[in-house]
C-alpha positions in Angstrom: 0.0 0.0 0.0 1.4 3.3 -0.9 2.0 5.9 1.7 0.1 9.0 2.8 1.2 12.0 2.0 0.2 15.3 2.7 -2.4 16.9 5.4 -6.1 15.6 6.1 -8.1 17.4 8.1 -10.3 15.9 10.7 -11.7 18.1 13.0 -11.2 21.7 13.6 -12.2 24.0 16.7 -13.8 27.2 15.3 -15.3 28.3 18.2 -11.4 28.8 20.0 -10.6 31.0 17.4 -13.6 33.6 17.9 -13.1 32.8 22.2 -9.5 33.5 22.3 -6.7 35.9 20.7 -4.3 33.5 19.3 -0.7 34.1 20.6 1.6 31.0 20.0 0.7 27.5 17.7 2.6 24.2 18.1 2.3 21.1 16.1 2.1 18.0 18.6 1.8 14.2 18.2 -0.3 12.3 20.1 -0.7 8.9 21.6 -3.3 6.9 20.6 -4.6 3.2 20.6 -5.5 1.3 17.4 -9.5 1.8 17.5 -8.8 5.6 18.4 -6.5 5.7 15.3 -9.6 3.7 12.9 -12.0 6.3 14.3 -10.1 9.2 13.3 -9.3 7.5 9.9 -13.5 7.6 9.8 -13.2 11.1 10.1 -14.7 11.7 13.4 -14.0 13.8 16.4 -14.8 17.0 18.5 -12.3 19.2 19.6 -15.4 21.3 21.1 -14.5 21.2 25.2 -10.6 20.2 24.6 -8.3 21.4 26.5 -4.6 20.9 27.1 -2.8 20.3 30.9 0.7 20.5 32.1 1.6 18.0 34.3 4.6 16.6 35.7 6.5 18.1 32.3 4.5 16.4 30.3 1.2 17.6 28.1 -1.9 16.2 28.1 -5.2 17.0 25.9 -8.3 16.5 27.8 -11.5 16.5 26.8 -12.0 15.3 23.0 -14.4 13.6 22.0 -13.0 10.6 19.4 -16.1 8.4 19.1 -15.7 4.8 20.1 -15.0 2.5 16.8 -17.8 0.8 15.5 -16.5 -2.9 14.6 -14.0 -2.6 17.8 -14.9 -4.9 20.3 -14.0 -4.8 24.1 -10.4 -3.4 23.5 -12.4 0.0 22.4 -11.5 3.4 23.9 -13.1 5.9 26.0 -14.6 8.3 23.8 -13.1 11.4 26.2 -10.1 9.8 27.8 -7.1 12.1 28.2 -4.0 11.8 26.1 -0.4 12.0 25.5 1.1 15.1 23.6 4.5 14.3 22.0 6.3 16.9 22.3 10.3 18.4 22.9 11.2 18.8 26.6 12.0 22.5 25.4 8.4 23.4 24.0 6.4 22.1 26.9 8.6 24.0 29.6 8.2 27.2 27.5 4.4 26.6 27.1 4.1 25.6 30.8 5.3 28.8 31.9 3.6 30.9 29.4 0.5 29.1 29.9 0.6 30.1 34.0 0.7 34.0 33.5 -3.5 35.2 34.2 -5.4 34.9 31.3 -3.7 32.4 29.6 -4.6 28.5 28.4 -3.5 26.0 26.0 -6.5 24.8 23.5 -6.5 22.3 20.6 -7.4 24.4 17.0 -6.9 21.4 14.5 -7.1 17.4 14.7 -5.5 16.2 11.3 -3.1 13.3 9.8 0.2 14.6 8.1 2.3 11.6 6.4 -0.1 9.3 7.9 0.7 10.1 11.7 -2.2 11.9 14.0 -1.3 15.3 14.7 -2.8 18.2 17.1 -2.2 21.9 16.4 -2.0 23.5 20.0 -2.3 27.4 20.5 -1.5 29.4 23.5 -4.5 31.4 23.8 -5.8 34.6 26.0 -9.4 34.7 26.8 -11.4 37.8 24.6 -13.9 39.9 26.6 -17.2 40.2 25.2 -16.5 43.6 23.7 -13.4 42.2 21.7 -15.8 39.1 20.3 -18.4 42.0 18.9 -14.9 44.3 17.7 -13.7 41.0 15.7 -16.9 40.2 14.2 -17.3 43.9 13.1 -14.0 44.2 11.8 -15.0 40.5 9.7 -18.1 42.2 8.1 -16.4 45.6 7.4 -13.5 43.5 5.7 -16.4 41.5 3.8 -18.4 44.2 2.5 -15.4 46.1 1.0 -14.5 43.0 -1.1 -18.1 42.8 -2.4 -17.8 46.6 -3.0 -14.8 45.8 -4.9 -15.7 43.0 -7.2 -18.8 44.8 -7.7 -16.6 47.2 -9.3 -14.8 45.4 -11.0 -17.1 43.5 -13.2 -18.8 46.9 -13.5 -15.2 48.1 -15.5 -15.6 45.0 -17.3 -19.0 45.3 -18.5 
């Protein structure tokens, strides 16, 4: 069989990008068991309530949801166990501290495989305030309406 190349996208967490201001992404592997690796391959998971914890030096993603597999039979996974981020030493001390200054947490944005191997992207993220939510989504529309405006013109010139 030949081998996978390339990035497939299985879940993404929209909802992180419009709840937090984006300052830092990493690229993490992730340990998984064989039924959690066929579900994913199905192309289902939630990255909805995930989260990612420090502990002892090591990084763990809690909270997301990979459905159990459908023909797996009693060596099946939790659906919302926690696992393993692979990561360098370097990156998780640096995140750790980063990640304790007020304000701050670590969330999951993307779930995808890249050359066949399950991959997170991880952000350091700080919380938005109501205000900055409405701010963003205003600046969106502004940015929207001007292209319109602009195509509009264009085909006009055209025409």
């Amino acid at each position: 069989m030949a081998k996978e190349t390339g990035r497939k996208l299985i879940a993404q967490n929209k909802k992180a990008r419009h709840d937090y201001t984006i300052l830092d992404t990493y690229e993490c592997g992730l340990v998984l068991t064989g039924t959690e690796v066929k579900s994913l391959r199905q192309g289902r998971a939630s990255l909805v309530d995930g989260f990612v914890q420090i502990d002892d030096h090591e990084a763990w993603l809690h909270n997301v949801h990979v459905p159990e597999y459908t023909q797996g039979t009693w060596t099946n996974h939790s659906a919302r166990r926690k696992r393993k981020l692979l990561m360098h030493r370097a990156e998780i001390d640096k995140l750790e501290s980063k990640a304790q200054e007020s304000g701050h947490t670590i969330v999951p944005l993307a779930l995808y495989f890249k050359d066949g191997r399950a991959k997170v992207e991880i952000a350091l993220a700080k919380g938005k305030k109501e205000y900055d939510k409405r701010q963003t989504l205003r600046e969106k529309q502004d940015r929207r309406e001007t292209d319109r405006a602009v195509s509009a013109a264009k085909k006009r010139q055209r025409a």
